[in-house]
N, CA, C and O atoms as a Maestro MAE file, in Angstrom:
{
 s_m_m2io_version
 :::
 2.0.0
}

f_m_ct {
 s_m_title
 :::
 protein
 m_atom[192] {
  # First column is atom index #
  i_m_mmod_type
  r_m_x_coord
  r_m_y_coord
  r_m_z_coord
  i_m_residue_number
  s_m_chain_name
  s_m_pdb_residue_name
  s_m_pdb_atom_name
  i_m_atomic_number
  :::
  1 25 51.478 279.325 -23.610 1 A "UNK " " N  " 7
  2 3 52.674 279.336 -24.442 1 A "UNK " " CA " 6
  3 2 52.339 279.804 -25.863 1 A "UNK " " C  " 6
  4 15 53.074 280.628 -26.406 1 A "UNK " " O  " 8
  5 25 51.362 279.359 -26.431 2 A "UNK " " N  " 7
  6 3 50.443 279.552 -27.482 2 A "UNK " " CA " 6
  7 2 50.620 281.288 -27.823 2 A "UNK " " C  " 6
  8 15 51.158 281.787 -28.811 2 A "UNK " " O  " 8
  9 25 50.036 281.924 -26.765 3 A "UNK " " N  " 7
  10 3 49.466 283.426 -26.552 3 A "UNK " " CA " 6
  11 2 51.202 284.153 -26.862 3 A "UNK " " C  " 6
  12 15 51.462 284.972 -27.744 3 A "UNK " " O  " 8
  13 25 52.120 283.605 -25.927 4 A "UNK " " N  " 7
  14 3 53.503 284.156 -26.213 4 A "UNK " " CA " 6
  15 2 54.220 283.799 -27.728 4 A "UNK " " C  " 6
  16 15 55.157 284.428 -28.220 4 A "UNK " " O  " 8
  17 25 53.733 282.970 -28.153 5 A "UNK " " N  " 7
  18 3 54.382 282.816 -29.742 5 A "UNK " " CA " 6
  19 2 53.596 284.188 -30.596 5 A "UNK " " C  " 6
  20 15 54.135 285.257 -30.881 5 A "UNK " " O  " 8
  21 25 52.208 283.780 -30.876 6 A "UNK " " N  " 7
  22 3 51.756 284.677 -31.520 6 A "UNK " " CA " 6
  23 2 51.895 286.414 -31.140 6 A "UNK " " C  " 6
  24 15 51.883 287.365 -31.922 6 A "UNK " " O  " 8
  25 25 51.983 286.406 -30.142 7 A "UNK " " N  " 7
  26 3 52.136 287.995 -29.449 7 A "UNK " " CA " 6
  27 2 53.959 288.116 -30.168 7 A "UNK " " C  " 6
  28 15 54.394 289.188 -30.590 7 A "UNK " " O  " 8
  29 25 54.533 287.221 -30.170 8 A "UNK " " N  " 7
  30 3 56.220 287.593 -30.626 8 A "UNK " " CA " 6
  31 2 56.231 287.893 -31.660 8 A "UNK " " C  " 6
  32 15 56.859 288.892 -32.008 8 A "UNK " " O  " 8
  33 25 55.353 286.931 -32.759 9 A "UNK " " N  " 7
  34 3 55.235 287.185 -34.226 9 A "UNK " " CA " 6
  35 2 54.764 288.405 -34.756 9 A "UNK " " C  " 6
  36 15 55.250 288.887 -35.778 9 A "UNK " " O  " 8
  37 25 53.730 288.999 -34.043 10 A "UNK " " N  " 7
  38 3 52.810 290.048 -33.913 10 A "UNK " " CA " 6
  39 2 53.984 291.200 -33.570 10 A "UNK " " C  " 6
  40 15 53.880 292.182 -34.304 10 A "UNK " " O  " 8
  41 25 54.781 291.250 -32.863 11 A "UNK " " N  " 7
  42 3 55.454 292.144 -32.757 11 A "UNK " " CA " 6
  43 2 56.476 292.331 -34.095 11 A "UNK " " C  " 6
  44 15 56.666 293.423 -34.630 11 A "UNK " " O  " 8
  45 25 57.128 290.999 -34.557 12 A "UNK " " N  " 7
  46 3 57.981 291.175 -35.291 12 A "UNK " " CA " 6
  47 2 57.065 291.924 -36.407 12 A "UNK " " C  " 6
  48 15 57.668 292.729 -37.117 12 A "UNK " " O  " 8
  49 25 55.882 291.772 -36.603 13 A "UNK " " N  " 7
  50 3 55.370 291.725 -38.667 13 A "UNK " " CA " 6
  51 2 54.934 293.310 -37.988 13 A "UNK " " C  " 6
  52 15 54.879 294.011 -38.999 13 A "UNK " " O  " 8
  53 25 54.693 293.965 -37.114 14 A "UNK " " N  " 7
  54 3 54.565 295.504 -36.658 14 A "UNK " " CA " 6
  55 2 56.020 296.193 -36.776 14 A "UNK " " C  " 6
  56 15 56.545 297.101 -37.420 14 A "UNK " " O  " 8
  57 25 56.295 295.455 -36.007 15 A "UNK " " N  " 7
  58 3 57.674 296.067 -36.472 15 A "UNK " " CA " 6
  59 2 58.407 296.376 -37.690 15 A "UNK " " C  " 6
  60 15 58.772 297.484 -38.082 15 A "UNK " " O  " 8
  61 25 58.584 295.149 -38.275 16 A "UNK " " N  " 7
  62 3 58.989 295.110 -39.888 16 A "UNK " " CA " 6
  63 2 58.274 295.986 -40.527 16 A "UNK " " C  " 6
  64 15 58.996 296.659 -41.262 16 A "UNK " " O  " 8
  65 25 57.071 296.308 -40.581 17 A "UNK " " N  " 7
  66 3 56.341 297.538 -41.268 17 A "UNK " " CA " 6
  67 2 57.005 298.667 -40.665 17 A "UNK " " C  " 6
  68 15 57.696 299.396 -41.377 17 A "UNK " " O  " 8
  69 25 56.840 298.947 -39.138 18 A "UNK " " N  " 7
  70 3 57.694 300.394 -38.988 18 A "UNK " " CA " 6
  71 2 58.795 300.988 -39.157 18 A "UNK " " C  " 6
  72 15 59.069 302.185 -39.076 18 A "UNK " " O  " 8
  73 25 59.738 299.649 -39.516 19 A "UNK " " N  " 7
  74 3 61.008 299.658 -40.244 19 A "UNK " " CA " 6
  75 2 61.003 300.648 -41.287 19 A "UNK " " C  " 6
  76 15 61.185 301.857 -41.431 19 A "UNK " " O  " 8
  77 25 60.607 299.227 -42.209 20 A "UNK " " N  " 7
  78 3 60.071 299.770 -43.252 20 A "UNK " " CA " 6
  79 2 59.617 301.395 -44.100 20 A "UNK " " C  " 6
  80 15 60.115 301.933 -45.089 20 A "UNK " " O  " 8
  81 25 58.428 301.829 -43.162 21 A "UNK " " N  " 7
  82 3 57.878 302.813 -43.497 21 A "UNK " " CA " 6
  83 2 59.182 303.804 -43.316 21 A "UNK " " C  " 6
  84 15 59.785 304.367 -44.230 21 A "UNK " " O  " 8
  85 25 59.466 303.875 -41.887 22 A "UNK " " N  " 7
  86 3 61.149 304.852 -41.418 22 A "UNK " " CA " 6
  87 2 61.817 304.906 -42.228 22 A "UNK " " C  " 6
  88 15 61.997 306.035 -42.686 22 A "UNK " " O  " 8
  89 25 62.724 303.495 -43.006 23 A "UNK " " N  " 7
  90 3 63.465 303.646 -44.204 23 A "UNK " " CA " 6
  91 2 63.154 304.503 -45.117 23 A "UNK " " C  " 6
  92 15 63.726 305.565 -45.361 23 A "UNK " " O  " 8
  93 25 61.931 303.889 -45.806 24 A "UNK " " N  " 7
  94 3 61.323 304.704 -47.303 24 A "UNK " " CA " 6
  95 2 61.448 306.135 -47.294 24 A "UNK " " C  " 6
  96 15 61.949 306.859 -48.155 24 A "UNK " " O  " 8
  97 25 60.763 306.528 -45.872 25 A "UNK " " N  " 7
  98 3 60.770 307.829 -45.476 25 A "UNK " " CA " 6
  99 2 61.679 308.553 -45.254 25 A "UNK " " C  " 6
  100 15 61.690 309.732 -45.608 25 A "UNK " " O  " 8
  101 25 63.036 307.720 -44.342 26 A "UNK " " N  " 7
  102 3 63.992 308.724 -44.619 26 A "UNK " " CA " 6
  103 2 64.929 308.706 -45.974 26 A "UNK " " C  " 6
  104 15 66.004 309.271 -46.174 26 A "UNK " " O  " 8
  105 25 64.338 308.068 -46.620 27 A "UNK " " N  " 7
  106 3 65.079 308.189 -48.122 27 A "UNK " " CA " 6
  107 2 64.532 309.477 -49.289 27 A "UNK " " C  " 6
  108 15 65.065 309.606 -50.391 27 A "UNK " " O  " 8
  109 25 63.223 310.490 -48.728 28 A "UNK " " N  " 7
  110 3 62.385 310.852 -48.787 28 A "UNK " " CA " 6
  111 2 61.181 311.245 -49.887 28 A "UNK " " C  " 6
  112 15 60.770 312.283 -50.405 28 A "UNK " " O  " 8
  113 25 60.767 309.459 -49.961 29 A "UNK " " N  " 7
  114 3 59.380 309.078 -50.129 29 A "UNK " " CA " 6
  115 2 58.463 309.411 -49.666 29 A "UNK " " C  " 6
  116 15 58.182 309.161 -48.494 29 A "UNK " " O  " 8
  117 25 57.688 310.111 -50.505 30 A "UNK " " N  " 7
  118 3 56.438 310.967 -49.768 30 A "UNK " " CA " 6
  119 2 55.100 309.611 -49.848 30 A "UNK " " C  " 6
  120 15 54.503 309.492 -48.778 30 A "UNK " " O  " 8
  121 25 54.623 308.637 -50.998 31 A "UNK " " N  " 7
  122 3 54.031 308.312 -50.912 31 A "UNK " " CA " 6
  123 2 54.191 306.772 -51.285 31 A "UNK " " C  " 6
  124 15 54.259 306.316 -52.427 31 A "UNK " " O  " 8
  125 25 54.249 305.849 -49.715 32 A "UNK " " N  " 7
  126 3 55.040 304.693 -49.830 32 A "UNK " " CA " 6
  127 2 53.556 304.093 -50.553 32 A "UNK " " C  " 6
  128 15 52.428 304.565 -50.409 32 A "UNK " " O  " 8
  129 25 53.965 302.923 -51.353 33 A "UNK " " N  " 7
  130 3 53.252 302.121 -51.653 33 A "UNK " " CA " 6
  131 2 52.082 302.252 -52.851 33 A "UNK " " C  " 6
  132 15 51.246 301.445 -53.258 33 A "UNK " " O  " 8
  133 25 52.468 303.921 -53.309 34 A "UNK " " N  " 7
  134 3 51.360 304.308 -53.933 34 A "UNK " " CA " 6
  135 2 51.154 303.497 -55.669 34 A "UNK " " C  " 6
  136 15 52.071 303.144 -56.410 34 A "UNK " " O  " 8
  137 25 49.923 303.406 -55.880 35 A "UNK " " N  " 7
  138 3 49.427 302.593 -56.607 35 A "UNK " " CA " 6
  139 2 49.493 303.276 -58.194 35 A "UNK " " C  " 6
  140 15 49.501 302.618 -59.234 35 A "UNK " " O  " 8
  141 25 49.530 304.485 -58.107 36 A "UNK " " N  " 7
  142 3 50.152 305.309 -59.151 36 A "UNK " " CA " 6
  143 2 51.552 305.295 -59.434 36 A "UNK " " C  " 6
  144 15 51.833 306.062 -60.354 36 A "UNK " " O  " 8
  145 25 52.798 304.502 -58.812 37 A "UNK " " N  " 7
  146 3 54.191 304.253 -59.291 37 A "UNK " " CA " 6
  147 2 54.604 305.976 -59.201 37 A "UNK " " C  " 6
  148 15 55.192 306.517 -60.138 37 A "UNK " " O  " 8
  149 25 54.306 306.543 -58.258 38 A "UNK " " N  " 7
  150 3 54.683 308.150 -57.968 38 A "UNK " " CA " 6
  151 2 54.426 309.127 -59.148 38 A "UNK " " C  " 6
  152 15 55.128 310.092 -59.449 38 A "UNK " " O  " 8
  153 25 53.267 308.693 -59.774 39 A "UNK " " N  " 7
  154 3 53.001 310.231 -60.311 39 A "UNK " " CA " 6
  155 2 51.877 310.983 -60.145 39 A "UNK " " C  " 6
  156 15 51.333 311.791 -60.897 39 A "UNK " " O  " 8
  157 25 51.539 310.502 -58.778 40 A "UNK " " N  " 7
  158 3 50.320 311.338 -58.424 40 A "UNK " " CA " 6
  159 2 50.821 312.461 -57.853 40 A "UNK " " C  " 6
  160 15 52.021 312.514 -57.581 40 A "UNK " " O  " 8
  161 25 49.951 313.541 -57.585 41 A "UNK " " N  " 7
  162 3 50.134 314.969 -57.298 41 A "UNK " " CA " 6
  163 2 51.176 315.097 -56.008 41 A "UNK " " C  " 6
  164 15 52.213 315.759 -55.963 41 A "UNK " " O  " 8
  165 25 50.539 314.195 -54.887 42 A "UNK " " N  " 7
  166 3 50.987 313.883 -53.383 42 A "UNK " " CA " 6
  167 2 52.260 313.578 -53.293 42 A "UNK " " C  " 6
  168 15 53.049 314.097 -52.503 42 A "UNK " " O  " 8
  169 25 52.522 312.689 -54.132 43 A "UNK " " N  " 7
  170 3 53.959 312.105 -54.009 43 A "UNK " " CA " 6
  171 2 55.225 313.143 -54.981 43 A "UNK " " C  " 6
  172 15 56.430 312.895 -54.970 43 A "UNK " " O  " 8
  173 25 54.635 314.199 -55.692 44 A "UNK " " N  " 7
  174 3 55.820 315.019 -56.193 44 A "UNK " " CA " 6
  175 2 56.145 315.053 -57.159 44 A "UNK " " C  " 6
  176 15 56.760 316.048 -57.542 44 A "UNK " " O  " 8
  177 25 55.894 313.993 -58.011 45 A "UNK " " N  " 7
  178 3 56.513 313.856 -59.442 45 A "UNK " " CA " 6
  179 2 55.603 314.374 -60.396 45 A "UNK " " C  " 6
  180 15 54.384 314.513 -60.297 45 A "UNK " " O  " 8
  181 25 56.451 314.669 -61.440 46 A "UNK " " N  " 7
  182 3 55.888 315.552 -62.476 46 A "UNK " " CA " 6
  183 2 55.479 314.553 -63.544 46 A "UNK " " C  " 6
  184 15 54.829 314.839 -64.550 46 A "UNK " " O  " 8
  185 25 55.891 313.461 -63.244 47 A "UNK " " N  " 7
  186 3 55.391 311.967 -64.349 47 A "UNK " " CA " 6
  187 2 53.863 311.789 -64.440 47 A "UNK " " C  " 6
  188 15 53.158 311.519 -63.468 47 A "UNK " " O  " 8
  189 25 53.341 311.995 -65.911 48 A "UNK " " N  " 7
  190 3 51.913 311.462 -66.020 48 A "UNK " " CA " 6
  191 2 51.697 311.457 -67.547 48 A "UNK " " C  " 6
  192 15 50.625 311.077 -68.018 48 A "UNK " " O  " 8
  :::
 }
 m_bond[191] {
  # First column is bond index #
  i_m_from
  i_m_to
  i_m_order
  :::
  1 1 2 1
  2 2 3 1
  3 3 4 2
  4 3 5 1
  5 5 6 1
  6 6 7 1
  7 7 8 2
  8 7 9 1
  9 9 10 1
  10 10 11 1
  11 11 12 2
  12 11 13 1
  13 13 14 1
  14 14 15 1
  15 15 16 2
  16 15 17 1
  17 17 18 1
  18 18 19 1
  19 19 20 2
  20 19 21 1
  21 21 22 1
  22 22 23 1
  23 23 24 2
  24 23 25 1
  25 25 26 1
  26 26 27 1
  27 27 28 2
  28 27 29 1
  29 29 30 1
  30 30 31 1
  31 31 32 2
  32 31 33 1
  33 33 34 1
  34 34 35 1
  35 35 36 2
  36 35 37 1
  37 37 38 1
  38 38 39 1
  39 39 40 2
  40 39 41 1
  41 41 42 1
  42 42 43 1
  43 43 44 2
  44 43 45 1
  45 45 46 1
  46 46 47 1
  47 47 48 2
  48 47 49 1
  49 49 50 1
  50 50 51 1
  51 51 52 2
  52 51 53 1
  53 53 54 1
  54 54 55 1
  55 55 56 2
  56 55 57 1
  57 57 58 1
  58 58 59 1
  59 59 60 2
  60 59 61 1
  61 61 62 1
  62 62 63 1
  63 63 64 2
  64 63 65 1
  65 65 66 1
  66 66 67 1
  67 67 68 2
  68 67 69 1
  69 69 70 1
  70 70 71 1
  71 71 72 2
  72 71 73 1
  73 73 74 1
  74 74 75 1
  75 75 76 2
  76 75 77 1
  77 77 78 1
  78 78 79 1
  79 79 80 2
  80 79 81 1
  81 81 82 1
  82 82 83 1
  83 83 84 2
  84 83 85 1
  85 85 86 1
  86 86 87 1
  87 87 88 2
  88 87 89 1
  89 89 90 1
  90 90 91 1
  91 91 92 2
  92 91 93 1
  93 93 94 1
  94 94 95 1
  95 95 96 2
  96 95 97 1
  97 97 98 1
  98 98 99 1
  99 99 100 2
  100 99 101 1
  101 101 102 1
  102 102 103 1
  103 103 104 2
  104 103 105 1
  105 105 106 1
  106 106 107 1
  107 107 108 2
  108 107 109 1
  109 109 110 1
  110 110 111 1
  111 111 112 2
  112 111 113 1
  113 113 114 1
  114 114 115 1
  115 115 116 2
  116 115 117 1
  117 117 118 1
  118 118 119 1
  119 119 120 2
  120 119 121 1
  121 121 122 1
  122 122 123 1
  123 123 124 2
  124 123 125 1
  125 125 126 1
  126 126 127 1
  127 127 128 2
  128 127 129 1
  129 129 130 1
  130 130 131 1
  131 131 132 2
  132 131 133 1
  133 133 134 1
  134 134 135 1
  135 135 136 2
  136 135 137 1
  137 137 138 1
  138 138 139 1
  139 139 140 2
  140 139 141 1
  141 141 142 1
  142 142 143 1
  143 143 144 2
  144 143 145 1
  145 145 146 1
  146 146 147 1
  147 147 148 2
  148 147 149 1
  149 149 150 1
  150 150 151 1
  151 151 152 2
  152 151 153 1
  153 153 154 1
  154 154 155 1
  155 155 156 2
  156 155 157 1
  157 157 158 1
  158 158 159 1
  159 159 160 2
  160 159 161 1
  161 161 162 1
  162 162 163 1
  163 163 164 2
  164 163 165 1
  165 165 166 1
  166 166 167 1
  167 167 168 2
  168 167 169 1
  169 169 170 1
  170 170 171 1
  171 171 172 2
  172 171 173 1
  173 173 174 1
  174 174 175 1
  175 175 176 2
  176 175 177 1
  177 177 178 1
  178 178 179 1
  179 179 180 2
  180 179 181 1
  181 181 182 1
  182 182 183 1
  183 183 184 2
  184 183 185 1
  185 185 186 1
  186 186 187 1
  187 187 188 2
  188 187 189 1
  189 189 190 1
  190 190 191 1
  191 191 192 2
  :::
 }
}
């Protein structure tokens, strides 16, 4: 029973990330999460 909880949870927190990423992306975010606040080269912006 144990193995079926954690395997459910495991699906949900995979999931919620692929959500996730899909959203950002189709909003079109080139570089989710980036640590530069989008002004690195990759992500497009002309901010620096």
């Amino acid at each position: 029973m144990a193995d079926i909880i954690v395997g459910v949870i495991l699906i949900v927190v995979v999931g919620s990330a692929c959500y996730y990423i899909w959203k950002e992306k189709k909003k079109g975010r080139k570089c989710i999460g980036c640590p530069s606040s989008g002004s690195c080269p990759k992500c497009g912006s002309k901010k620096a």
